[in-house]
Backbone as JSON, one array per atom type, in Angstrom:
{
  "sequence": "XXXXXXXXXXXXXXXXXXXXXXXXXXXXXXXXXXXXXXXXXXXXXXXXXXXXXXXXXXXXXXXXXXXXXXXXXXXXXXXXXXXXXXXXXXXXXXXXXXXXXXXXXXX",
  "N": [[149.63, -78.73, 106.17], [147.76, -77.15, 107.75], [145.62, -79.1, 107.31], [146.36, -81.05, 109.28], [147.12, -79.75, 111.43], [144.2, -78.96, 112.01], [142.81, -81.08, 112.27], [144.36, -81.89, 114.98], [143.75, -79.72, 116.58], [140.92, -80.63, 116.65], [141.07, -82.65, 117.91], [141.26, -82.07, 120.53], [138.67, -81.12, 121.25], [135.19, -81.75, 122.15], [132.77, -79.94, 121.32], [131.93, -78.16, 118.64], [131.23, -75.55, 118.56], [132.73, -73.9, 120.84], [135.3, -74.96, 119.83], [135.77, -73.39, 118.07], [136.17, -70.55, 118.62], [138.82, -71.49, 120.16], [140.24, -71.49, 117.91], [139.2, -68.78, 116.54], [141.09, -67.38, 118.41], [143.74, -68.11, 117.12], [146.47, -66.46, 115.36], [146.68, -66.84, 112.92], [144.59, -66.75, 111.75], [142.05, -66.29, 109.62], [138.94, -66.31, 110.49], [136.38, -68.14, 112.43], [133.83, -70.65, 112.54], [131.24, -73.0, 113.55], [128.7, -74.7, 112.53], [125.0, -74.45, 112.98], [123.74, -76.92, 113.27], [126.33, -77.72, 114.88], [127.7, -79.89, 113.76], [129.58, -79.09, 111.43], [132.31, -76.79, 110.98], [133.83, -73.82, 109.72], [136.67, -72.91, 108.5], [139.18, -69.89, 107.76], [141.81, -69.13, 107.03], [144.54, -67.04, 107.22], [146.94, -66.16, 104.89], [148.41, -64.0, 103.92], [147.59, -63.6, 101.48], [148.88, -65.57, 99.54], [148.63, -68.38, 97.52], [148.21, -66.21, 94.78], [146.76, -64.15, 96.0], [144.86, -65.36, 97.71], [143.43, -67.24, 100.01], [142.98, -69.96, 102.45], [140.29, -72.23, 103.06], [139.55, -73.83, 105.9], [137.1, -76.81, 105.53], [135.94, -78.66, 108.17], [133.9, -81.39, 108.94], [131.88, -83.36, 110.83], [130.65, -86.07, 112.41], [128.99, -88.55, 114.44], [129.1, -90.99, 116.81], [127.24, -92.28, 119.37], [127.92, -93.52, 122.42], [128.13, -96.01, 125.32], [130.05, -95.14, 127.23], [130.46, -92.6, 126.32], [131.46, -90.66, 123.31], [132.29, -91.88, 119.98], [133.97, -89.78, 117.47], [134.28, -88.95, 114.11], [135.79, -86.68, 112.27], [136.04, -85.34, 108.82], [137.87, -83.37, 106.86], [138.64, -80.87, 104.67], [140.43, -79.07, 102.62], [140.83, -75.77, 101.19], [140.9, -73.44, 98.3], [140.69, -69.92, 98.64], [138.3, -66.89, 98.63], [137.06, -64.17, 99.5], [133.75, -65.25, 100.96], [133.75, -67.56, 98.9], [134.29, -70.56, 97.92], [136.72, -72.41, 96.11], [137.64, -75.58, 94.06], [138.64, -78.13, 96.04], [141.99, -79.11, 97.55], [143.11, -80.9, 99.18], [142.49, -83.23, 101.33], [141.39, -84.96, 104.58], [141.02, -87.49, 106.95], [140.13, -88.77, 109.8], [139.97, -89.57, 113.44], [138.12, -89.98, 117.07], [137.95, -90.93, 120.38], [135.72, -89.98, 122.64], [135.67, -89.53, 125.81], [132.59, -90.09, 128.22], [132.57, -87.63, 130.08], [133.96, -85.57, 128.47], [132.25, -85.36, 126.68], [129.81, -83.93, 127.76], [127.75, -85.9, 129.13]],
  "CA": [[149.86, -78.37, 107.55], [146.66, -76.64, 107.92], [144.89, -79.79, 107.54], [146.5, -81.23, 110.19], [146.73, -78.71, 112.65], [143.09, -78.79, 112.59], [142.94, -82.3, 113.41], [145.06, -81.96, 116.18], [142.9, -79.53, 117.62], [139.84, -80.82, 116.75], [140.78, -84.13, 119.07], [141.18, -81.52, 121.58], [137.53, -80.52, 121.85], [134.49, -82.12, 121.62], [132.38, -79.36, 120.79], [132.78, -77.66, 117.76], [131.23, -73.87, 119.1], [133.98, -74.08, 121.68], [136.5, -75.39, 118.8], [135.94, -71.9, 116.81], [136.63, -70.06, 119.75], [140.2, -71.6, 120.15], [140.7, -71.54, 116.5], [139.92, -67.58, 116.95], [142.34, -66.72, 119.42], [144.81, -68.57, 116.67], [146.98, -65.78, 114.69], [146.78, -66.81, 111.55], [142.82, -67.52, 111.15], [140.66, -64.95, 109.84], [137.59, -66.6, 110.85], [136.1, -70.17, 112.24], [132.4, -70.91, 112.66], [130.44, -73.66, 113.62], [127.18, -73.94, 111.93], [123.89, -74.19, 113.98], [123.87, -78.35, 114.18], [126.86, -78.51, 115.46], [128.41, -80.65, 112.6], [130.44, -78.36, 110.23], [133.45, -75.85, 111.01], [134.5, -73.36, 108.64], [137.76, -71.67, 109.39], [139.81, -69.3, 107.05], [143.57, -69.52, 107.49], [144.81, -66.05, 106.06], [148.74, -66.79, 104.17], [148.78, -63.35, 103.48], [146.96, -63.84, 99.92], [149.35, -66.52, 98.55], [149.37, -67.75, 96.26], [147.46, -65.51, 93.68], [145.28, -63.54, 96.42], [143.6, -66.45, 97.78], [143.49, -67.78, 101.73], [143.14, -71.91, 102.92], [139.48, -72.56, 103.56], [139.05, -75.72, 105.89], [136.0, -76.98, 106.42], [136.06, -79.76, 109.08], [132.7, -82.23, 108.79], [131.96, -84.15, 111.96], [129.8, -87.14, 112.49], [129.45, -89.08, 115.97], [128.16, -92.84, 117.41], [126.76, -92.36, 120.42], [129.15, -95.17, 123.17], [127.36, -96.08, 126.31], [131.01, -94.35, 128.0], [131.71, -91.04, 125.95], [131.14, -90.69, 121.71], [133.27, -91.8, 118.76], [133.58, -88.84, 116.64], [134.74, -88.76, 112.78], [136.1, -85.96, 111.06], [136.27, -85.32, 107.53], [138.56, -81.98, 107.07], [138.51, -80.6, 103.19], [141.12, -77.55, 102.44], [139.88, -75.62, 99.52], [141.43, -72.4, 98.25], [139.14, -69.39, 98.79], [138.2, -65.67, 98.36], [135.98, -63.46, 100.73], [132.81, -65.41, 100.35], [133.47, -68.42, 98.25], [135.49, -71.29, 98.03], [136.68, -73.31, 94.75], [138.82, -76.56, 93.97], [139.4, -78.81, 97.46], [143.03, -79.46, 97.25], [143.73, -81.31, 100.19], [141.49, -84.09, 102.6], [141.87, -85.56, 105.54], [139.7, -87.93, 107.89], [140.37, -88.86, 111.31], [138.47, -90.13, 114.14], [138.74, -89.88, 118.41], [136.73, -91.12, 120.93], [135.34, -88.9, 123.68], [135.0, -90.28, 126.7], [131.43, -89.42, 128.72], [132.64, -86.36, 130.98], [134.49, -85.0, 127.83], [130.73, -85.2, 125.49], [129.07, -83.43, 129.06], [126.82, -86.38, 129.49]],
  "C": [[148.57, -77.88, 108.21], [146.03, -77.79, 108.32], [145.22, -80.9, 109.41], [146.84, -80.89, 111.49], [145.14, -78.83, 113.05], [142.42, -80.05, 113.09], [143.36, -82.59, 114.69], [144.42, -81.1, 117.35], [141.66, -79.74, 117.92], [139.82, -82.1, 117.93], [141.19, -83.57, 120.4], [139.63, -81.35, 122.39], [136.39, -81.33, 121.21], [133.09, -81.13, 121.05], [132.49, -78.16, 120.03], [132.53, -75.68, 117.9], [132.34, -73.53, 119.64], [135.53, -74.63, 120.53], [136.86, -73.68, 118.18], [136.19, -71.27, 117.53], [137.86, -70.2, 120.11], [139.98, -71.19, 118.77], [141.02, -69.52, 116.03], [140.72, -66.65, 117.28], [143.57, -67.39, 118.35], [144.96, -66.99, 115.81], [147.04, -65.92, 113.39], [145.41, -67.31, 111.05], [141.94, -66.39, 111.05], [139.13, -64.91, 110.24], [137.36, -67.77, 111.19], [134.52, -69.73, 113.19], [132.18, -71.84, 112.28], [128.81, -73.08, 112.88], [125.88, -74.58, 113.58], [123.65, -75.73, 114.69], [124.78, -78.68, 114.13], [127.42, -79.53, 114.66], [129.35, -80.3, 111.48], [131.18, -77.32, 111.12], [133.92, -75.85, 109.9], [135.26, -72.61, 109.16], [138.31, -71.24, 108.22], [140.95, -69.19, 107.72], [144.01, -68.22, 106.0], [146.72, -66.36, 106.01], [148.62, -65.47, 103.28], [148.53, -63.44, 102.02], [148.36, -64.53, 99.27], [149.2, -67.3, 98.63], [148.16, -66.93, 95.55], [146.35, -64.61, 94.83], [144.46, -63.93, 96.78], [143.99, -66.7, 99.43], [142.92, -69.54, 101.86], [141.6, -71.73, 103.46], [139.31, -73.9, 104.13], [137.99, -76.08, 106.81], [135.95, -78.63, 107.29], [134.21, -80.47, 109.44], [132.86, -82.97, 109.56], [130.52, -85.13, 112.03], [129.91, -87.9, 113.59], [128.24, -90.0, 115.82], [128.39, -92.38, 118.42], [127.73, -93.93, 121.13], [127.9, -94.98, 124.5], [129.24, -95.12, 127.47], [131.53, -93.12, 126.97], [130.42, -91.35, 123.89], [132.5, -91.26, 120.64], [132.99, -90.99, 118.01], [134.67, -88.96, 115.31], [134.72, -87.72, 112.4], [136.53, -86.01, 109.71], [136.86, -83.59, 107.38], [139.01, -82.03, 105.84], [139.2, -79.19, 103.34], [140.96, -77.03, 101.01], [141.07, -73.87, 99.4], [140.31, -71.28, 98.15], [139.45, -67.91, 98.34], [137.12, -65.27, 99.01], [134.63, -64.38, 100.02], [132.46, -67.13, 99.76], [134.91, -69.31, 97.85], [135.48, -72.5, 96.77], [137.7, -74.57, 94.87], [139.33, -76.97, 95.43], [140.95, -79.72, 96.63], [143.78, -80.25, 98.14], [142.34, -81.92, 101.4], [142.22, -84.74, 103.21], [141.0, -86.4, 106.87], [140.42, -88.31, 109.04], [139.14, -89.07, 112.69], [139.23, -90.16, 115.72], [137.37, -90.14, 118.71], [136.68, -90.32, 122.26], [134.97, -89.17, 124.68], [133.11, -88.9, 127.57], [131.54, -87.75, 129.25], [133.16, -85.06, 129.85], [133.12, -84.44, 126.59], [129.97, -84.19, 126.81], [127.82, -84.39, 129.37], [127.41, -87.12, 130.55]]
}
């Protein structure tokens, strides 16, 4: 569910600063950060430490073709089980892809 929740809002937004920002304001996310280029989101999805004391790390990997009207963008979205810090065993992928028209990329 996770994984695809975050698909669903990732084909909301085309940039992923602005993605972690919604993802924020979500209630059940203890954290989401973009890294610096703009190509990776890491969000934590807290489930109340189950099972065993652990929380849903999913990191969402983005890749984009330039269109002469907008971008095609590819995600790759990996759910891992985690602990403050560090994240072991991906238990769950998911790829997906949307295209962005021009006004929606800001060019």
């Amino acid at each position: 569910m996770m994984a695809q929740s975050t698909a669903e809002a990732a084909s909301s937004e085309h940039d992923l600063v602005l993605l972690a920002d919604k993802f924020k304001g979500m209630d059940n996310v203890q954290s989401a950060e973009a890294n610096a280029a703009g190509d990776e989101l890491d969000i934590v999805f807290d489930t109340d430490g189950k099972p065993s004391g652990k929380d849903f790390c999913v990191v969402l990997h983005r890749s984009e073709e330039g269109r002469d009207n907008g971008a095609y963008v590819t995600d790759s979205i990996e759910v891992y089980y985690c602990t403050p810090g560090q994240r072991s065993g991906m238990i769950y992928d998911l790829d997906t892809g949307r295209h962005f028209t021009a006004e929606e990329v800001g060019s």
